[in-house]
Every structure is written in structure tokens, then in C-alpha cells.
DRENKOLTI-206521 format. One line per 10 residues: their letters; for each residue x, y, z of N, C-alpha, C. Coordinates in pm, 1 decimal. Each point is the difference from the previous one (the first is absolute). Layout:
# residues N
A> X:Y:Z:X:Y:Z:X:Y:Z; ...
***
This chain:
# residues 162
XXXXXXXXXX> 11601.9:13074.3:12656.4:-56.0:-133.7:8.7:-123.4:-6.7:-89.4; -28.7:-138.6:-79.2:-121.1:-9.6:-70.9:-125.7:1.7:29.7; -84.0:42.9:-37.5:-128.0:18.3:54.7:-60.5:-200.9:0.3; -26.8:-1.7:156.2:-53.7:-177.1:-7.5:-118.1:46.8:-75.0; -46.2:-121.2:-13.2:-135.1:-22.6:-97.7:-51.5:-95.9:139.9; -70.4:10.2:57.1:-163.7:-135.7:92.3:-43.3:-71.7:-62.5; 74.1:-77.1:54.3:-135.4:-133.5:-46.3:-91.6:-10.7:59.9; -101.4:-45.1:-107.2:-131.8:13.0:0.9:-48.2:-83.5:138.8; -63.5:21.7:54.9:-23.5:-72.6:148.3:-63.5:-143.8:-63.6; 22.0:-126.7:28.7:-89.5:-160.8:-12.4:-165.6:30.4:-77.0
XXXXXXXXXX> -68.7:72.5:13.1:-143.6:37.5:8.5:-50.0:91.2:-111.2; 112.0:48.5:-37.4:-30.6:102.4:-98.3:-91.0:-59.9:-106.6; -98.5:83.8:-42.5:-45.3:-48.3:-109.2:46.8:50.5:-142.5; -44.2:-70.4:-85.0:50.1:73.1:-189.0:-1.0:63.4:-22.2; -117.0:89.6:39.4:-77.1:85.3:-40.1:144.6:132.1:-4.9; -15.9:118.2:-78.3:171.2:30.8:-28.0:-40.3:173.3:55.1; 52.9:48.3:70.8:-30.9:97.6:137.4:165.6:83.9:-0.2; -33.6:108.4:-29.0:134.5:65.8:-28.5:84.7:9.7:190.9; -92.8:-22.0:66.1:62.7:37.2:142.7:78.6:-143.2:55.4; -28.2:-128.5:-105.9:41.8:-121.9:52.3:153.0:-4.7:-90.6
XXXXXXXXXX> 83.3:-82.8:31.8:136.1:-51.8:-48.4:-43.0:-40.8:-142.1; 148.1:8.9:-87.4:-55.0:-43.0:-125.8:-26.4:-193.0:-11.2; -98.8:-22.7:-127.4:-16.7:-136.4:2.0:171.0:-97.3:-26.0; -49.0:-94.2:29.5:123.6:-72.5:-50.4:34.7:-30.5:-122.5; -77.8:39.8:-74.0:22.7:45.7:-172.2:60.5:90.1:-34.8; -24.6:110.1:103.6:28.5:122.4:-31.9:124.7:21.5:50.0; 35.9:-44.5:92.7:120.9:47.2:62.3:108.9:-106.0:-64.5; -7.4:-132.0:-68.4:109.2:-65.6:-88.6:-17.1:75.8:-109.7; -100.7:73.1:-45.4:6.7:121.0:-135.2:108.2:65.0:-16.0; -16.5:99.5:164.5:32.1:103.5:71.2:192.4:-15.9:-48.6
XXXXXXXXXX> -25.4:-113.8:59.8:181.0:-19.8:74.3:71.8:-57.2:-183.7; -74.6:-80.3:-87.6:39.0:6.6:-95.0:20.8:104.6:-89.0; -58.5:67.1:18.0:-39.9:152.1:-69.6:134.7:84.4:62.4; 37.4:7.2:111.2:146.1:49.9:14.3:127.7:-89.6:2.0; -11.5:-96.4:24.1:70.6:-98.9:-79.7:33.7:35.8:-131.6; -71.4:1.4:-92.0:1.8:13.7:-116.7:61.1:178.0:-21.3; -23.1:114.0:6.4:8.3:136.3:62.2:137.1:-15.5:-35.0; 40.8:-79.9:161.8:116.6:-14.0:43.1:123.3:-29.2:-59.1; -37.1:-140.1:-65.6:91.2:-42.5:-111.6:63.5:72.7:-109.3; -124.4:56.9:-19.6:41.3:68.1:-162.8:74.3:189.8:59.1
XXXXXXXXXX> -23.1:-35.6:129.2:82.0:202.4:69.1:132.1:-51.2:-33.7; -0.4:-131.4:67.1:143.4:-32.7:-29.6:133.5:-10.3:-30.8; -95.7:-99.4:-164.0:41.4:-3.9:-125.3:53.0:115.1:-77.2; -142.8:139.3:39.5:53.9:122.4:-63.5:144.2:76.1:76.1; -32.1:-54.3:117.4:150.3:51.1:47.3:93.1:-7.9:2.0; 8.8:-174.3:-77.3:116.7:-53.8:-71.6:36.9:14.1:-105.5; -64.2:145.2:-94.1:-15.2:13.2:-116.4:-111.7:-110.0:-114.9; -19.2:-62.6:44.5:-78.2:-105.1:-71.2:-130.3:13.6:-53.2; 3.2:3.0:-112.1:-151.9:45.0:-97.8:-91.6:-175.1:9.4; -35.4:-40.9:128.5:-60.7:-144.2:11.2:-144.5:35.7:17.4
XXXXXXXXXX> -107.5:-36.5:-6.4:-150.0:-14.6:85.5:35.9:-99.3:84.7; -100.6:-15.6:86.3:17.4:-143.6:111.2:-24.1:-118.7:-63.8; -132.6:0.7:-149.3:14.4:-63.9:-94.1:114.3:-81.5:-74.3; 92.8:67.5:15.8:102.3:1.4:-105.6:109.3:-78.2:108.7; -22.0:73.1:58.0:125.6:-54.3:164.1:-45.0:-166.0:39.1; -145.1:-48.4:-27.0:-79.3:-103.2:48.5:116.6:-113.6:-107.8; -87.9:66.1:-165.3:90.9:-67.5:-91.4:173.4:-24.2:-19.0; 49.3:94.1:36.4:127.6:-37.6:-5.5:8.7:-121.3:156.5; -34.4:16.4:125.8:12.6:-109.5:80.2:-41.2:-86.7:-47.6; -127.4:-47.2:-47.4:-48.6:-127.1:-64.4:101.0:-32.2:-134.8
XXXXXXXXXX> 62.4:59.2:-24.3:97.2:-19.3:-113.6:133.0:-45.2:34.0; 60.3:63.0:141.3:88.6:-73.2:101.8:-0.9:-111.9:-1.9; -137.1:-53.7:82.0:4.1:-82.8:60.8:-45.3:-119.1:-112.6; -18.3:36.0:-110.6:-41.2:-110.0:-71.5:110.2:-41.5:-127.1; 68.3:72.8:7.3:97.5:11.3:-100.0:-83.0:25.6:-102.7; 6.1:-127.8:-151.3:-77.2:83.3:-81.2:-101.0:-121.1:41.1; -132.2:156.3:-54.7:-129.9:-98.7:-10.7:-96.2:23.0:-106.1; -84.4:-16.4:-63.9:-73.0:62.9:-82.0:-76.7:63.8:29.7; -57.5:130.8:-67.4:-60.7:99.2:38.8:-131.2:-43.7:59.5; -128.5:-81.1:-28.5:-52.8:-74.6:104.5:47.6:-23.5:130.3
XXXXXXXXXX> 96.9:-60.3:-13.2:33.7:-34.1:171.2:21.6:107.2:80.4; 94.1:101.4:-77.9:-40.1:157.1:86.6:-122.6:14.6:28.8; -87.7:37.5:-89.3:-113.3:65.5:6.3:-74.4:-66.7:114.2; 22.4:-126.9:16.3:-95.6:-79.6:101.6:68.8:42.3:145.3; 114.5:8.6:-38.3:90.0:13.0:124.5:-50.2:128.5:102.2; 1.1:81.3:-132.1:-13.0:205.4:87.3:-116.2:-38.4:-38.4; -102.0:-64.1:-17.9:-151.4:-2.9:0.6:-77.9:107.0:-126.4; 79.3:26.5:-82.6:-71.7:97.1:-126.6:-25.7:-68.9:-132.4; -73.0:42.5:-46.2:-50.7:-37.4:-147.9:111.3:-8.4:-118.6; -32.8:-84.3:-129.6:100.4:13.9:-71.5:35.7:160.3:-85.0
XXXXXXXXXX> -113.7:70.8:-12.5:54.5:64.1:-57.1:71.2:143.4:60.7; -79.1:-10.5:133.8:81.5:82.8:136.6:167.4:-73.1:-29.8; 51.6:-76.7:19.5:102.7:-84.8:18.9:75.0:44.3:-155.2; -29.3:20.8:-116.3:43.8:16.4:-99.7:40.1:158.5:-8.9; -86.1:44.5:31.7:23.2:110.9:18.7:160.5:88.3:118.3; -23.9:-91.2:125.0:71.2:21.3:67.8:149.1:-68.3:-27.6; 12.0:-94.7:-29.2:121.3:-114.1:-100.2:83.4:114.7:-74.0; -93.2:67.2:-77.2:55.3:82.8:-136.4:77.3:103.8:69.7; -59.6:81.1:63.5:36.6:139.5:105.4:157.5:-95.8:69.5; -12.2:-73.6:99.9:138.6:-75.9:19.3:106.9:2.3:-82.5
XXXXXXXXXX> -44.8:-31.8:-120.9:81.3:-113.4:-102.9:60.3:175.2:-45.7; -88.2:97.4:-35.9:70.2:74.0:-42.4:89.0:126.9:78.2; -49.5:-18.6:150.4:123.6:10.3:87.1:125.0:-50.5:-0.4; -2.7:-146.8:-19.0:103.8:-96.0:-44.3:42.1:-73.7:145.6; -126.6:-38.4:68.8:18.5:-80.4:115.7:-60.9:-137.5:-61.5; -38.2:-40.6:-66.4:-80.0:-106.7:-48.3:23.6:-38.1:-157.2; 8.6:-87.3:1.2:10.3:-90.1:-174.7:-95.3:-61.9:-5.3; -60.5:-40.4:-152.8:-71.3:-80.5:-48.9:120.7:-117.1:-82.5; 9.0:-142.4:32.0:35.6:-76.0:-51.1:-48.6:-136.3:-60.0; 22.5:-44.7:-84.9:-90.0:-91.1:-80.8:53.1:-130.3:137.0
XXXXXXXXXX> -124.6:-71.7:6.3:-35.1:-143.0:57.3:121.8:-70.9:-49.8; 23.6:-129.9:67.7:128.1:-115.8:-15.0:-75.6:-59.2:-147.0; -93.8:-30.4:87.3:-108.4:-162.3:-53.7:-95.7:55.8:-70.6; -63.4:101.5:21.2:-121.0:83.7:-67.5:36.8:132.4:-104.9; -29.9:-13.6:-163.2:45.7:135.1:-27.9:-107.9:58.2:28.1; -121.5:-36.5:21.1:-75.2:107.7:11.1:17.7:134.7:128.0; 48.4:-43.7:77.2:17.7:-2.9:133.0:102.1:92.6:34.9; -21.3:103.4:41.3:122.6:85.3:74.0:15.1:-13.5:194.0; 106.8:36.4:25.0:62.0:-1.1:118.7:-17.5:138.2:78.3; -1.2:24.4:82.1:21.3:153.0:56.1:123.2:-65.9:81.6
XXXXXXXXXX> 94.7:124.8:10.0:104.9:-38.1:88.5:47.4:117.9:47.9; 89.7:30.5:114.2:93.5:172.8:3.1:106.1:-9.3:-66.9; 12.2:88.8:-44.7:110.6:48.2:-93.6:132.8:23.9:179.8; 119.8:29.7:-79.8:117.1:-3.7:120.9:-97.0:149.7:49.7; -15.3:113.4:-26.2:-50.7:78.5:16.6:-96.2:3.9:107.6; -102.3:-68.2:-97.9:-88.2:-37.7:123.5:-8.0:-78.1:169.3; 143.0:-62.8:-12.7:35.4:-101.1:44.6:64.0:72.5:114.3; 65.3:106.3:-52.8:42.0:95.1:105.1:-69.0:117.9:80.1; -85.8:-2.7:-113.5:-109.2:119.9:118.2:-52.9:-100.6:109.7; -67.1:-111.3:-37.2:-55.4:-55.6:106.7:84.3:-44.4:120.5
XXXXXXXXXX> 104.3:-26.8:-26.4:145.2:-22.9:104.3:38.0:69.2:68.2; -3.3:155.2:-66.5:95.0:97.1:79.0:-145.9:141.6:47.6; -78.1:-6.9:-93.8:-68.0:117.3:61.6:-193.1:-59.5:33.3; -32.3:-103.5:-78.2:-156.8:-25.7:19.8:17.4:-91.4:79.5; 11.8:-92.2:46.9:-7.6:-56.3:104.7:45.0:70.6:162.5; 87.3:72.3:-16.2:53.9:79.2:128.3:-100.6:110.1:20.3; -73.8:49.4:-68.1:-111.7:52.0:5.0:-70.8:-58.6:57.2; -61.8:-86.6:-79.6:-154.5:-101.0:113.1:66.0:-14.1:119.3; 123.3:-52.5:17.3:24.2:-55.1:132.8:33.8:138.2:92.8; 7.2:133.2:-30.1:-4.4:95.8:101.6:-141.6:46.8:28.0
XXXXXXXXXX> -106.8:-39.2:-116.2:-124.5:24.4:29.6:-48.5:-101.3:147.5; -8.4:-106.6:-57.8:-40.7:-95.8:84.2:55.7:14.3:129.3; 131.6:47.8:38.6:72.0:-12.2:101.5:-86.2:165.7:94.3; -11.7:89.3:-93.7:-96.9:64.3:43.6:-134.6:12.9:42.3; -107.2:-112.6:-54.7:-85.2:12.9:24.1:-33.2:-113.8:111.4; 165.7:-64.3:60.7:-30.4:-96.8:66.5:44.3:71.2:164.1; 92.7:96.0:4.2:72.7:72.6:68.5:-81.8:5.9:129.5; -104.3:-23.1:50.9:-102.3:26.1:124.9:-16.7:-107.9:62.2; 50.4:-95.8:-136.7:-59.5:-135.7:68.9:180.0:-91.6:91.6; -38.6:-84.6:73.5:104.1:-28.2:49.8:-20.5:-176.2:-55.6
XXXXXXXXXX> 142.8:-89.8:21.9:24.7:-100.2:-132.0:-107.6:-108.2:50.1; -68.1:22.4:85.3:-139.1:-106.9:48.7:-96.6:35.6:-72.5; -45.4:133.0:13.1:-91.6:77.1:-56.5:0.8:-33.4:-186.6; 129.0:12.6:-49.6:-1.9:-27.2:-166.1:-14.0:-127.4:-2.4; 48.0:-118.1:96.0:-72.1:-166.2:-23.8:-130.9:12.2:-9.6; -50.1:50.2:101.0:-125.3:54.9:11.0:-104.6:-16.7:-100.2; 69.5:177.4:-94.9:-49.5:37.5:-61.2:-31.9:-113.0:-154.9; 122.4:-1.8:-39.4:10.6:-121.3:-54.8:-53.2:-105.3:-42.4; -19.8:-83.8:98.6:-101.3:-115.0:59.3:-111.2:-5.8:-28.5; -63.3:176.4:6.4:-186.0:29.6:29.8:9.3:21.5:-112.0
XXXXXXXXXX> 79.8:87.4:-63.9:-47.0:6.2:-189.5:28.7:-110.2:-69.4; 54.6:-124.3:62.5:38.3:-116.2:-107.3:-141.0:-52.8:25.6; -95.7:1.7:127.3:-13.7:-75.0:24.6:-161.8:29.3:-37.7; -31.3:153.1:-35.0:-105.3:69.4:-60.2:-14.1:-30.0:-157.7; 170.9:21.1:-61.4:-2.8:-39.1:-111.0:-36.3:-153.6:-29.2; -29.5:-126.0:70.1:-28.8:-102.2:-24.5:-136.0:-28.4:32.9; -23.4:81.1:79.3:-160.4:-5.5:32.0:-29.3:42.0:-200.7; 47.5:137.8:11.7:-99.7:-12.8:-116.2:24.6:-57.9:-144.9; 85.4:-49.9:-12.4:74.6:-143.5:-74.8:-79.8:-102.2:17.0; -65.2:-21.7:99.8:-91.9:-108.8:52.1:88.4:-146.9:-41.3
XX> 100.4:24.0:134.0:141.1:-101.1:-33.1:-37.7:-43.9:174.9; 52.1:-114.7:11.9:-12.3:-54.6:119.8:128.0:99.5:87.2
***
């Protein structure tokens, strides 16, 4: 069984005390930080030469069909030339194409190649979803509404969204 983590009692103060529970910074770090771990144990176990980076981009590449390399980059939250960098490494895996714009020549497309199209189908997505199914495994299907709910609802706090 997993070691629980305490929450911090109502009263606690900031002040950061190795004998108290971790902050609530620390512990969405925490759990992303094997999240992330996790993903990419995976991947390697599916044979798959991905980063979680790379795994982020090909989903945002799923789900967007094609988009331009901007819209990735905003998507997985990285810089352009992080994003160029990572594009290239793909492209020369041969999960990803660069294709010229309809309307724009300046303008290229990112899209998956059939290739790509199939890793994410048959082995990267079945991945995340045995991660997740793992790191949800304690909780029972109230508990993941739950959970759910409080991070949508943290994430809008700090969105500063009604």
C-alpha cells in the first residue's frame, strides 16, 4: 500500500518545516513529477524512443489535426525554438510532417504522418491511460469527481475566471 501523505491540519502556517505535509505546490509538483516518470517508463516499455515532451506534442497534434507550429508550442506551453527543436527530432522519427499552409505560403502545417498516427492509437495513448488509471487506482469513482472538480476548480482560481 502507498505511503498516505497528511494533510496539513486548517492552521498550518507557510512557514516550510520538514516535519509538516508537503505544500500544495509541492505535492501537484510531486504527483506531476511521477506522472511525468511514469509516462515516459511506459513508453520505454513499449519500445518507444518518446520524452513526455514529445508524447505532449504528438497528442496536441492528435487532437488538432494540423496546426502550425505556434499553436503547438502554445498548446504544450514551450518556446519557439524549444518547439523547433522538438518538431525536427519527431519529423525525423517520421511521426510528424511539415506541410505547406492552404492559404498561406509562408506558413507550414504540423500534422502525424500514418506513422505517427499509429503510435498514438495503438501504443501512446494506451500508455497515459494505464498511467492515469494507476495513479487513480485508491481513489473510488466519487473520489476522481472529486478530485477532478478541486483541480478544475483551483485551476480557475488561478485563471482568475469566474
Amino acid at each position: 500500500m502507498p505511503a498516505m501523505i497528511p494533510a496539513p491540519p486548517p492552521s498550518a502556517s507557510p512557514a516550510s518545516d520538514e516535519t509538516h505535509a508537503p505544500s500544495l505546490g509541492m505535492l501537484l509538483t510531486m504527483v506531476r513529477s511521477e506522472m511525468v516518470r511514469a509516462i515516459e517508463a511506459e513508453l520505454a516499455g513499449q519500445g518507444l524512443d518518446l520524452s513526455f515532451t514529445q508524447y505532449l506534442i504528438l497528442k496536441k497534434a492528435h487532437q488538432l489535426s494540423a496546426a502550425s507550429a505556434s499553436e503547438l508550442a502554445r498548446a504544450v506551453e514551450l518556446d519557439g525554438g524549444a518547439m523547433t527543436r522538438q518538431l525536427d527530432q519527431l519529423e525525423r522519427k517520421g511521426y510528424l510532417r511539415r506541410t505547406p499552409h492552404a492559404q498561406d505560403r509562408r506558413a507550414l502545417r504540423i500534422e502525424l504522418t500514418d506513422a505517427g498516427e499509429a503510435v498514438w492509437q495503438n501504443t501512446a495513448s494506451v500508455c497515459s491511460e494505464r498511467v492515469m488509471a494507476a495513479a487513480q487506482r485508491s481513489l473510488d469513482s466519487t473520489e476522481q469527481a472529486q478530485l477532478y472538480d478541486y483541480l478544475g476548480r483551483v485551476l480557475l482560481a488561478l485563471r482568475d475566471k469566474p
